[in-house]
C-alpha positions in Angstrom: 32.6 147.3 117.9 30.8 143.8 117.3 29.6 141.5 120.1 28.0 138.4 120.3 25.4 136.7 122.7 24.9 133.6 123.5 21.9 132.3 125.4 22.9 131.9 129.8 22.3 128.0 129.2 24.1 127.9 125.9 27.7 125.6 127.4 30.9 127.3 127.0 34.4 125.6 125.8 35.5 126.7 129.6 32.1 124.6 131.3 32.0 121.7 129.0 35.9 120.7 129.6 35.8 121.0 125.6 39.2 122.4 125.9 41.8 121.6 123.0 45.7 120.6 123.9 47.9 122.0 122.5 50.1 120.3 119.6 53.6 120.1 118.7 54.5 121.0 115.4 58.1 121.6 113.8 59.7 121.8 109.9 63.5 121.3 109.3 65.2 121.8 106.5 69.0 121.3 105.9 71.0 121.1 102.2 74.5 120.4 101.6 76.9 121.5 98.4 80.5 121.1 98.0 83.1 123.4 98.5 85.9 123.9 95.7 88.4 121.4 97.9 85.2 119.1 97.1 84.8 118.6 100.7 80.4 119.2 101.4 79.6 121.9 103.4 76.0 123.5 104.5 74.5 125.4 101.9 71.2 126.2 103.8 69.8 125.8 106.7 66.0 126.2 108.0 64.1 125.3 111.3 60.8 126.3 112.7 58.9 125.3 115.5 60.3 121.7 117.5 62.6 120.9 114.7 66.1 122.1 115.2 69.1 120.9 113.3 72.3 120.8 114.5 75.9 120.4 112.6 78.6 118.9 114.7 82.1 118.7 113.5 83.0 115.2 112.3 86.6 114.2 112.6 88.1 111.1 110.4 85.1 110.7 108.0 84.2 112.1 105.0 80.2 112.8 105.2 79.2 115.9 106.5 76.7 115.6 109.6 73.1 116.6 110.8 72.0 116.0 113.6 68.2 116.3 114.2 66.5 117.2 117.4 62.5 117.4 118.1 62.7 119.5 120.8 59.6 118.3 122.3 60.9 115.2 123.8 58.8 112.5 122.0 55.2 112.8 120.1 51.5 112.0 120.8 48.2 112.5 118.9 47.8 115.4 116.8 51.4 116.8 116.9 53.4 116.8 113.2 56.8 116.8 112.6 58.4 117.1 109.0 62.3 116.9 107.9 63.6 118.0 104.7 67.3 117.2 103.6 69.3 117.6 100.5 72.7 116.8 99.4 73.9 118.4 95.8 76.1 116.7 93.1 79.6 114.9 94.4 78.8 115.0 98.5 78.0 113.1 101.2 76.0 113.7 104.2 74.6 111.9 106.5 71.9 112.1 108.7 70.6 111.2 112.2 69.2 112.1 115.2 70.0 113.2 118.8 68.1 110.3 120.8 65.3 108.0 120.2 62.3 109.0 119.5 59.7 108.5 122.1 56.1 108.5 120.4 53.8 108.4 123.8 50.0 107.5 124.8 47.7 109.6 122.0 44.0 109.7 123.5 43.0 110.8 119.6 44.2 110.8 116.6 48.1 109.8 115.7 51.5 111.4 115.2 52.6 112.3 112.2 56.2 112.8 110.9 57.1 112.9 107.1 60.6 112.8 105.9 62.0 114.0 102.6 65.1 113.4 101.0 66.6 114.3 98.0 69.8 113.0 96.6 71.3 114.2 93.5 74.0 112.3 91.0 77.2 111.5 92.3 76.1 112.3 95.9 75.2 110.1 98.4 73.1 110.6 101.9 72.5 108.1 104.8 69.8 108.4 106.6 70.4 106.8 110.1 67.6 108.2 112.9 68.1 106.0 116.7 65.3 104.0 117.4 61.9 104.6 117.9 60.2 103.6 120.8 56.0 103.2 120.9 54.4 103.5 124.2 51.1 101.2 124.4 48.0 103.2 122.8 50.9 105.4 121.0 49.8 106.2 117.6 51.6 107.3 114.8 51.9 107.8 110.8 55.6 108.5 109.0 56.9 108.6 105.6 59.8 108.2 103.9 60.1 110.0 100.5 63.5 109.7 98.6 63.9 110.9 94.6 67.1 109.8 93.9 69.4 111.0 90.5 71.5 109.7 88.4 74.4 107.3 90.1 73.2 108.7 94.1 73.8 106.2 96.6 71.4 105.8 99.1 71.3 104.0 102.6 68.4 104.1 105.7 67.8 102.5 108.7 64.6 102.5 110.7 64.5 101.0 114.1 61.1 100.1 116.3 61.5 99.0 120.0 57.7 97.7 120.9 57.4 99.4 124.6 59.6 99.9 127.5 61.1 96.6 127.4 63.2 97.2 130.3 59.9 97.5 132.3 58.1 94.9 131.2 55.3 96.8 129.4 53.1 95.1 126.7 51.6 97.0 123.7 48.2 95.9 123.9 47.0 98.8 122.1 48.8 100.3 118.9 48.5 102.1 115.5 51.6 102.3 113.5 52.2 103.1 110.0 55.1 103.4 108.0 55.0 104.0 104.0 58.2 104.1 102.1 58.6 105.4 98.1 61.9 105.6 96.8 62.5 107.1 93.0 65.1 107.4 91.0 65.4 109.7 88.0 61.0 109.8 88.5 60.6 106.3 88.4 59.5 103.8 91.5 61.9 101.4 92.3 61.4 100.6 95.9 57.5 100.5 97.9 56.7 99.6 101.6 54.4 99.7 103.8 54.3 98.7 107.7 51.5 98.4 109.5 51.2 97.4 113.5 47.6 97.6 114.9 45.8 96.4 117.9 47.0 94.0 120.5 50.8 93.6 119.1 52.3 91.7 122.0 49.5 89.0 121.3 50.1 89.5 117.4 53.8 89.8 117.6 54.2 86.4 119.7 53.0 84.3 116.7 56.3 82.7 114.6 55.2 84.2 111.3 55.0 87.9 112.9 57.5 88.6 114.9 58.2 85.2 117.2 57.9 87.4 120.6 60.7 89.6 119.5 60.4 93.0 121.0 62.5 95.1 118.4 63.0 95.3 114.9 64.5 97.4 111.7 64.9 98.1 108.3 67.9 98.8 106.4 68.0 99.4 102.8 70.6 100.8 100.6 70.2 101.6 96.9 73.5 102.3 94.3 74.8 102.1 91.4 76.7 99.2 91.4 76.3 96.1 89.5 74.4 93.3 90.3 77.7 90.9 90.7 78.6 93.7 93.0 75.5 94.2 95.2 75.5 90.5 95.3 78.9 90.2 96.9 78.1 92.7 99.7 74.5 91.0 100.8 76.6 87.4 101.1 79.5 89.3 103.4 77.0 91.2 105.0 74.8 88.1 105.7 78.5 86.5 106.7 79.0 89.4 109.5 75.3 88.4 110.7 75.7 85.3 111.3 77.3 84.9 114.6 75.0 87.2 116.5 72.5 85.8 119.2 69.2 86.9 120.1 68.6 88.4 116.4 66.8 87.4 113.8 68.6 88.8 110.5 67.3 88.6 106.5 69.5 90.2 103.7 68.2 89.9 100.2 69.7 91.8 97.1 67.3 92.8 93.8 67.0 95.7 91.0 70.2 97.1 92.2 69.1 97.2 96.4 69.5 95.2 98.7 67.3 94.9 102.1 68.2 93.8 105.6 65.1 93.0 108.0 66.1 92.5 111.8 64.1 91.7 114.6 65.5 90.8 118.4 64.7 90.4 121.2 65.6 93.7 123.1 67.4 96.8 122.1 70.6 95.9 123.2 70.4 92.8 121.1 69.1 94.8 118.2 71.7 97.8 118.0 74.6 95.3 118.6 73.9 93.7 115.2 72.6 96.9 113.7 75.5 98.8 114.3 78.3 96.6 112.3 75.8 96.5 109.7 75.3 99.8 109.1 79.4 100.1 109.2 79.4 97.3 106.3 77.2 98.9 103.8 79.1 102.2 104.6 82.7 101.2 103.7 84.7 101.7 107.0 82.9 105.7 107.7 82.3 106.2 111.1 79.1 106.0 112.9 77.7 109.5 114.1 78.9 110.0 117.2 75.0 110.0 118.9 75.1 106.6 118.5 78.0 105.7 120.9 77.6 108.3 123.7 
């Protein structure tokens, strides 16, 4: 048996209030293959910690669903989340998540959730998450990693509501980060980064930043069509935009992607453009089901 001694005036962990929280932490993985019928279908399924995964039954679409759950109920300081999904030659799947994502008050360091996706040729994969809402002094780092093959398609959404807009708070104090890198067949084709720091409802009012909008996203879909082709959706898509209020909305097309940038000025105003968006660039398929009850 082996003891050790400390000194009577020597301060504990107990005495000092030195005490560490405890963290969330949580790894899903989820892949998808196709059946003979061709029809996709789960192929494996893994969850540890506050990542759980659920597959509803989707009735008069063709993408299979997950559905992705922190069971935590939102994130602060030190806790890390990671998501792993991949959808096999000649399927579609689709994923999302159960609720917003509430990333709270971190007295030290940030949140972190990394999400990768892999998408292989002939396949497609939407990656569609509810917004995320940042509580003032929240902190948090994500990722979005994507390695794409051959002809994949490719379509994600990332939403940011800036506080509890419904009761009136202010994020005076913020660190947010958001990287993006998206690769097809190993190469680079699409790099982003988003950063919000520091007093963001003083930063956000100016015209150049956000113009006192509250809420904002990011869509971006990557395929193989040609440019003539990508072309034609960004001009119907920017044709759908055009009659919504209280939304700021950008589509640009390039290297075989186009981009959509949205701010608003509430959530309301945000998801009500967002949501025929996301039904343009996905040809008529229905919205997860989340997203409507």
């Amino acid at each position: 048996m082996y003891a050790t001694i400390s000194p009577s005036n020597a301060p504990s962990e107990a005495s000092s209030g030195a005490v560490s929280a405890q963290r969330t932490s949580g790894t899903g993985r989820v892949s998808f293959k196709a059946n003979d019928e061709g029809q996709t279908k789960l192929d494996r399924l893994y969850q540890q910690g506050c990542a759980k995964i659920r597959l509803p039954k989707v009735y008069g679409g063709k993408a299979a669903e997950a559905v992705l759950i922190n069971s935590a109920g939102g994130l602060t300081g030190g806790d890390v989340v990671n998501w792993h999904a991949t959808a096999a030659s000649d399927t579609y799947a689709v994923l999302t998540t159960q609720a917003c994502e509430k990333i709270y008050k971190a007295d030290s360091d940030v949140a972190r959730v990394g999400n990768h996706l892999s998408v292989a040729d002939g396949a497609r994969l939407d990656w569609l998450p509810q917004e995320t809402i940042l509580y003032d002094r929240a902190g948090l780092a994500r990722s979005l990693d994507v390695h794409l093959e051959g002809s994949a398609r490719f379509l994600a959404v990332e939403s940011l509501l800036l506080g509890r807009i419904a009761m009136g708070e202010a994020l005076h104090s913020l660190a947010f980060s958001d990287n993006w890198r998206i690769h097809r067949d190993g190469k680079l084709i699409h790099a982003e980064a988003q950063r919000l720091e520091g007093d963001v409802a003083h930063i956000g009012a100016a015209d150049a930043v956000l113009s006192g909008h509250l809420a904002l996203a990011t869509l971006c879909y990557i395929g193989p069509e040609e440019s003539d082709a990508m072309t034609a959706l960004m001009e119907s898509g920017r044709t759908l935009m055009a009659p919504f209020e209280g939304c700021s909305v950008g589509l640009s097309s390039f290297n075989g992607k186009i981009l959509a940038r949205l701010t608003a000025i509430n959530g309301m105003a945000l998801r009500a453009a967002l949501i025929p968006l996301i039904s343009h660039f996905r040809t008529g398929e229905p919205l997860p089901r989340v997203w409507t009850t």
